[in-house]
DRENDO-351139 format. One line per 3 residues: number of its first residue (from 1); their letters; for each residue x, y, z of C-alpha. Coordinates in steps of 0.1 Angstrom, whole numbers, plus 5000, padded with zeros to 4 digits. Layout:
N
NUM> A> X/Y/Z ~ ...
END
This chain:
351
1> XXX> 5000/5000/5000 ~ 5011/5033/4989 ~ 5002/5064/5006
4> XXX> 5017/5096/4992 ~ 5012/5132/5013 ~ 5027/5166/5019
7> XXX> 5023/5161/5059 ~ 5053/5157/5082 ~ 5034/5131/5108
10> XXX> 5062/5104/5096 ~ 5093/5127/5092 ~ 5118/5109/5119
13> XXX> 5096/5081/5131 ~ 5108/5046/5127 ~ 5086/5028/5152
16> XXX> 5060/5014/5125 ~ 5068/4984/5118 ~ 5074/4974/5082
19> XXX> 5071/5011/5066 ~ 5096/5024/5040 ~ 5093/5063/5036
22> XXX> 5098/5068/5001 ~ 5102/5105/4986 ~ 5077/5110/4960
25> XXX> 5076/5147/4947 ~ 5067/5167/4913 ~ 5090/5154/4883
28> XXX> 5122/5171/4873 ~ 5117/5200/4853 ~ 5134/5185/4823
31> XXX> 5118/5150/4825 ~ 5088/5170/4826 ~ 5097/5188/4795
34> XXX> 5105/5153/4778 ~ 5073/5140/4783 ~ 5058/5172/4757
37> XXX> 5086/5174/4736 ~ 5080/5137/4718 ~ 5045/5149/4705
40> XXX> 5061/5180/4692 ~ 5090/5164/4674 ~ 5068/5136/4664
43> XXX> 5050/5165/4640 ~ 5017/5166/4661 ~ 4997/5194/4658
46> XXX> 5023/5215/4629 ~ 5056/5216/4648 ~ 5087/5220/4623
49> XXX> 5095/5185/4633 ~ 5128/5197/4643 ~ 5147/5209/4610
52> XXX> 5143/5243/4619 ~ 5165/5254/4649 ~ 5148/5285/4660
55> XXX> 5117/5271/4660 ~ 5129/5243/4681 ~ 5141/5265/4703
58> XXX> 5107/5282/4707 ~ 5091/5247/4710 ~ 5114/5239/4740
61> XXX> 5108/5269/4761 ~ 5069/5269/4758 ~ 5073/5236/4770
64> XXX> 5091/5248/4795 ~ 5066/5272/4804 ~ 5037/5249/4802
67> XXX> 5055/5223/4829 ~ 5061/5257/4853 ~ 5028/5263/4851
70> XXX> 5017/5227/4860 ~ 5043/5220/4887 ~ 5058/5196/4870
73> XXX> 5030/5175/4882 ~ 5028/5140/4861 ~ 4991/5135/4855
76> XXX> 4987/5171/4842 ~ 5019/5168/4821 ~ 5000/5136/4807
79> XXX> 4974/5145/4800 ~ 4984/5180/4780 ~ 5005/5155/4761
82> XXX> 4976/5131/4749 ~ 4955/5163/4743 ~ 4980/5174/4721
85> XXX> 4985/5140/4704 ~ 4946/5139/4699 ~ 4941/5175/4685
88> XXX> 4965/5185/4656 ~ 4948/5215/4652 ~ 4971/5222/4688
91> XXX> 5012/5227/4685 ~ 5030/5227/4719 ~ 5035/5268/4709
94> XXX> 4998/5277/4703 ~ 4985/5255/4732 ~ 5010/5274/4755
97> XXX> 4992/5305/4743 ~ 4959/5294/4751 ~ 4965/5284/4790
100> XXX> 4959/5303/4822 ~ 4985/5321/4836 ~ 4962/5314/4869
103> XXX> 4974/5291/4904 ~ 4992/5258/4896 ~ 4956/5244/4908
106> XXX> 4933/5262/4888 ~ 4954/5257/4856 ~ 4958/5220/4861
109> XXX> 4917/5222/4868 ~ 4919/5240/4832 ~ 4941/5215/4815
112> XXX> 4919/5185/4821 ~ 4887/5206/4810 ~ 4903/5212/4781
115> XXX> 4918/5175/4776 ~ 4881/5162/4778 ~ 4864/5184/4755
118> XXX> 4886/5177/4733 ~ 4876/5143/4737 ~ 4833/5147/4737
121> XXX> 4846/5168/4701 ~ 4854/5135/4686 ~ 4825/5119/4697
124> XXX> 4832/5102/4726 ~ 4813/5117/4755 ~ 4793/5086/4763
127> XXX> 4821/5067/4774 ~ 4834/5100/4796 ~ 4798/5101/4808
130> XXX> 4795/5061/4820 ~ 4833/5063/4836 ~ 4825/5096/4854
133> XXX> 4802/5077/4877 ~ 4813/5043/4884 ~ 4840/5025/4901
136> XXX> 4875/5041/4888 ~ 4896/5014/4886 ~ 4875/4984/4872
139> XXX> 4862/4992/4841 ~ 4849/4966/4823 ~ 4849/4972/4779
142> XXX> 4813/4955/4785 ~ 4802/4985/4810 ~ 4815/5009/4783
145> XXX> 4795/4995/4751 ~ 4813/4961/4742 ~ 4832/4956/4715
148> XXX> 4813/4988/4693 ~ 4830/5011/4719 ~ 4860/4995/4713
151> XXX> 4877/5021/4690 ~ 4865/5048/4715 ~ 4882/5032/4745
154> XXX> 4914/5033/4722 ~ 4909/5065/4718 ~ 4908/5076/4750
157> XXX> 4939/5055/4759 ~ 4961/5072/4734 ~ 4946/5105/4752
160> XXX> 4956/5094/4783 ~ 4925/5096/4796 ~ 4917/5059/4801
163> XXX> 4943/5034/4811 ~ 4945/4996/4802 ~ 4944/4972/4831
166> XXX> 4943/4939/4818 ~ 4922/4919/4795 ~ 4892/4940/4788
169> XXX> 4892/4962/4823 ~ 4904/4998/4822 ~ 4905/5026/4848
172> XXX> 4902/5061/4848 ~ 4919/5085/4871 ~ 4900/5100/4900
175> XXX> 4911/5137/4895 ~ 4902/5131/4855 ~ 4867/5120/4873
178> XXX> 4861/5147/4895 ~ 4867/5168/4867 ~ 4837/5152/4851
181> XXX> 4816/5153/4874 ~ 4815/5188/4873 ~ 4795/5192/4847
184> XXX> 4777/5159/4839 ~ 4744/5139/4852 ~ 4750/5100/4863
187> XXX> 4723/5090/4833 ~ 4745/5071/4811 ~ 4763/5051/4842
190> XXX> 4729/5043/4855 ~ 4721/5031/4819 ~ 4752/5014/4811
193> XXX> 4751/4993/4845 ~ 4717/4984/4844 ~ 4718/4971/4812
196> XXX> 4751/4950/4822 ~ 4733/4938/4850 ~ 4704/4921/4828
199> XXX> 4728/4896/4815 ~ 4728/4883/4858 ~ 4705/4851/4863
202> XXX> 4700/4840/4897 ~ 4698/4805/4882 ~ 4726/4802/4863
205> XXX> 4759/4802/4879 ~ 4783/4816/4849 ~ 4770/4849/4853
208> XXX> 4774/4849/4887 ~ 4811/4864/4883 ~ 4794/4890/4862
211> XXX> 4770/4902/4889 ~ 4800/4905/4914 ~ 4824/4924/4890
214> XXX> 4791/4951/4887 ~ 4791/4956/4928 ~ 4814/4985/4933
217> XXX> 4798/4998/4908 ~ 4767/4997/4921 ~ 4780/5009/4951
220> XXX> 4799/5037/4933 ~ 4764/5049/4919 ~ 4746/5050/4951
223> XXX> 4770/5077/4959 ~ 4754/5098/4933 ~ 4718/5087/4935
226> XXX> 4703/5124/4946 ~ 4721/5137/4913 ~ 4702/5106/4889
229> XXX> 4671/5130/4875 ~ 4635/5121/4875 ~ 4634/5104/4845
232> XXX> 4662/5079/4856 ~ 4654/5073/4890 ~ 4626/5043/4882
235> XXX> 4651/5025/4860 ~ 4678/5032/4884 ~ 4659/5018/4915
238> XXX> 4646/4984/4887 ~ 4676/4977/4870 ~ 4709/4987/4899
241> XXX> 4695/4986/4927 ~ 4672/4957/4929 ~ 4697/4933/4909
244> XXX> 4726/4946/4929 ~ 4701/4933/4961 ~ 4699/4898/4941
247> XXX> 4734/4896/4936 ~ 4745/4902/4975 ~ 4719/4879/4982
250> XXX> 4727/4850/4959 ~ 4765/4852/4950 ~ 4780/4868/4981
253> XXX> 4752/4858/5008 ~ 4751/4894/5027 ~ 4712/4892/5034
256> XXX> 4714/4924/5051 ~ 4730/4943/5026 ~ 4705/4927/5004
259> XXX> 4679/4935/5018 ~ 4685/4970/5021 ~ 4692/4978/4982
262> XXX> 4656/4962/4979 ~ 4643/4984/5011 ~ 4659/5017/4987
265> XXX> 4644/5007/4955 ~ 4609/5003/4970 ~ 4613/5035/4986
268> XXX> 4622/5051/4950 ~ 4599/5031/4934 ~ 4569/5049/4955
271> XXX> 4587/5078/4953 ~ 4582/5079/4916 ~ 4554/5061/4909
274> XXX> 4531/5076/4942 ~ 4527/5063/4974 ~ 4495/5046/4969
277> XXX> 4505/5031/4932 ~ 4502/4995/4925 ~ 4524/4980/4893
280> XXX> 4543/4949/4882 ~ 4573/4971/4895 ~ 4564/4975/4924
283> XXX> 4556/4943/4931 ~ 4590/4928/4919 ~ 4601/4944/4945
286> XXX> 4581/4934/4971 ~ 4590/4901/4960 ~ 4627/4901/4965
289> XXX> 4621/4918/5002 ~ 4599/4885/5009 ~ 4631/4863/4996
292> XXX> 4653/4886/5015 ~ 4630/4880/5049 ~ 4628/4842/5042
295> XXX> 4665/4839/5042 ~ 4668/4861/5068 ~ 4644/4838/5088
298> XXX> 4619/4867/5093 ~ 4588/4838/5082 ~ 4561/4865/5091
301> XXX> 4581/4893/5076 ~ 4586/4873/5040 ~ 4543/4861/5042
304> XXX> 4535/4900/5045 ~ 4557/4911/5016 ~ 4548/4881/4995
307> XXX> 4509/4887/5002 ~ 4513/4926/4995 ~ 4533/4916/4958
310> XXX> 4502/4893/4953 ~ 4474/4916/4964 ~ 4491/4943/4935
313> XXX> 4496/4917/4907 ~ 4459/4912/4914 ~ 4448/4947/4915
316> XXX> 4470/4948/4882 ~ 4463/4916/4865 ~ 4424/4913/4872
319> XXX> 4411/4889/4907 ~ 4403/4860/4887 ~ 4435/4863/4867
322> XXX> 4460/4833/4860 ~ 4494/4834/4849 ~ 4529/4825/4859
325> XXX> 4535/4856/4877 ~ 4507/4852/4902 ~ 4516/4816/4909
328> XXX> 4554/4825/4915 ~ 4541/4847/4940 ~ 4517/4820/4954
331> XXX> 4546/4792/4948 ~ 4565/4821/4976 ~ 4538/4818/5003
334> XXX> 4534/4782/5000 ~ 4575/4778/5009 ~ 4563/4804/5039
337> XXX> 4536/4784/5046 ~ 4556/4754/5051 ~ 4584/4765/5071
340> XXX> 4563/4779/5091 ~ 4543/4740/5096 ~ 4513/4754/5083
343> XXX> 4512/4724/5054 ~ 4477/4728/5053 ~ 4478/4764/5041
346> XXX> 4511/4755/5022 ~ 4488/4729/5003 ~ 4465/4755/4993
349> XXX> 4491/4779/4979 ~ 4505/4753/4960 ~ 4470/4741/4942
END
């Protein structure tokens, strides 16, 4: 574990154990000026290319100027390079010219603005929009659009923006993130997660894995749920929070976890729909809280949500109605019924 800070708590102390200060500061002023000059030599965005003396000279102290004004910190160094390598309408001269001569903070702020609108220019502010929002350093190509985002997510590599992990898993960097944020709504995460989160069956075991990989994402997103707008919020509360429930509850067995993702969406649910509404939605939910209960061993807790779930597929479906997703409700309360020793009343569920 790595921790990097400015604070002098462990100057001098050598009572902790198995700790290794390491000094970790802003690059060298001239590594920092290497990592600029390769796009400018390698021609992008109409530098000489280096036959020219005087204008290499010029080329060399605007990057010069541009690493002063960024501290010579590395991520901002980076990422002015992979904006420069994206955008050949930008030499390192001419994008010196358009920077703020403001606080090392504020232009780094600036920097990264300008890095990712450079990048929703060439079409690729979906994928900014769906890595904004969830888990920084585990994101999957699938999250991001499969293998027709694939070009994008290259992209945005070569920008620096996006960094490859390992197979098909990428990250982004927090600060690029918080950046984001600034300025964007959590609608495409809540999209782009939900609609991973489909491809999770509670009965079959290979996407079991799947479901997992989507938790910290999930989690991620509940940060940001008061920012998800109206319009959102029902598939939000359907889609990541109820199959994020079914996934703690069948792959990693924290019932009360569980149950209260399902206790959240049915509060949103109402929330959206009204208090007094009655829907297949609804009563999905419902559902999964009675599972939750039973495995909880709560018997009289799972018969109430399982009887309120049936009482709305009714209200919805018609009394007299028969269909499979009344008598999955009824197959529920006649497990209650049972390991509760009521076997009478189990046996009339069941019929």
């Amino acid at each position: 574990m790595l921790f990097t800070t400015r604070s002098q708590l462990f100057a001098g102390r050598t009572s902790l154990g198995h700790v290794t200060k390491v000094g970790v500061g802003p690059l060298s002023p001239e590594h920092a000026v290497q990592m600029l000059l390769p796009v400018a030599s390698s021609g992008g965005g109409g530098v000489s290319g280096g036959t020219d003396a005087d204008a290499d000279a010029a080329v060399v102290v605007a990057a010069e100027t541009i690493v002063t004004r960024l501290g010579c910190l590395p991520l901002a160094i980076v990422t002015v390079s992979g904006h420069l390598f994206a955008d050949r309408r930008f030499s390192v001269t001419n994008y010196l010219s358009a920077m703020p001569e403001s606080a090392v903070t504020d232009t780094v702020a600036s920097v990264m603005r300008g890095a990712l609108e450079c990048a929703r220019s060439q079409g690729l502010e979906e994928l900014l929009d769906i890595a904004a929002f969830v888990n920084p350093d585990a994101i999957t190509l699938d999250l991001l659009g499969g293998d027709s985002a694939e070009a994008g997510v290259l992209r945005l590599c070569n920008m620096s923006l996006l960094q490859w992990v390992h197979g098909d898993v990428y990250s982004i960097h927090r600060s690029h993130q918080d950046v984001l944020r600034q300025s964007r709504l959590p609608t495409a995460a809540v999209h782009a997660v939900g609609r991973v989160l489909l491809s999770f069956s509670p009965s079959d075991s290979s996407t079991f894995s799947l479901g997992r990989s989507m938790l910290p994402h999930c989690e991620m997103l509940s940060r940001f749920a008061s920012l998800i707008p109206a319009t959102a919020r029902a598939e939000y509360a359907s889609r990541v929070l109820d199959e994020s429930g079914l996934v703690l509850r069948i792959v990693a067995f924290q019932f009360e976890t569980s149950h209260s993702k399902h206790e959240e969406a049915l509060s949103m649910k109402r929330d959206v729909y009204g208090v007094d509404a009655q829907n297949t939605d609804l009563a999905s939910t419902l559902n999964n809280l009675g599972t939750v209960c039973g495995d909880r061993g709560d018997l009289s807790g799972a018969a109430s949500k399982y009887e309120e779930a049936l009482s709305m597929k009714r209200h919805v479906y018609g009394v007299d109605a028969q269909n499979t997703d009344l008598a999955r409700t009824l197959n529920n309360l006649g497990s209650v019924c049972r390991a509760r020793g009521d076997l009478s009343g189990a046996a009339s569920k069941y019929k």
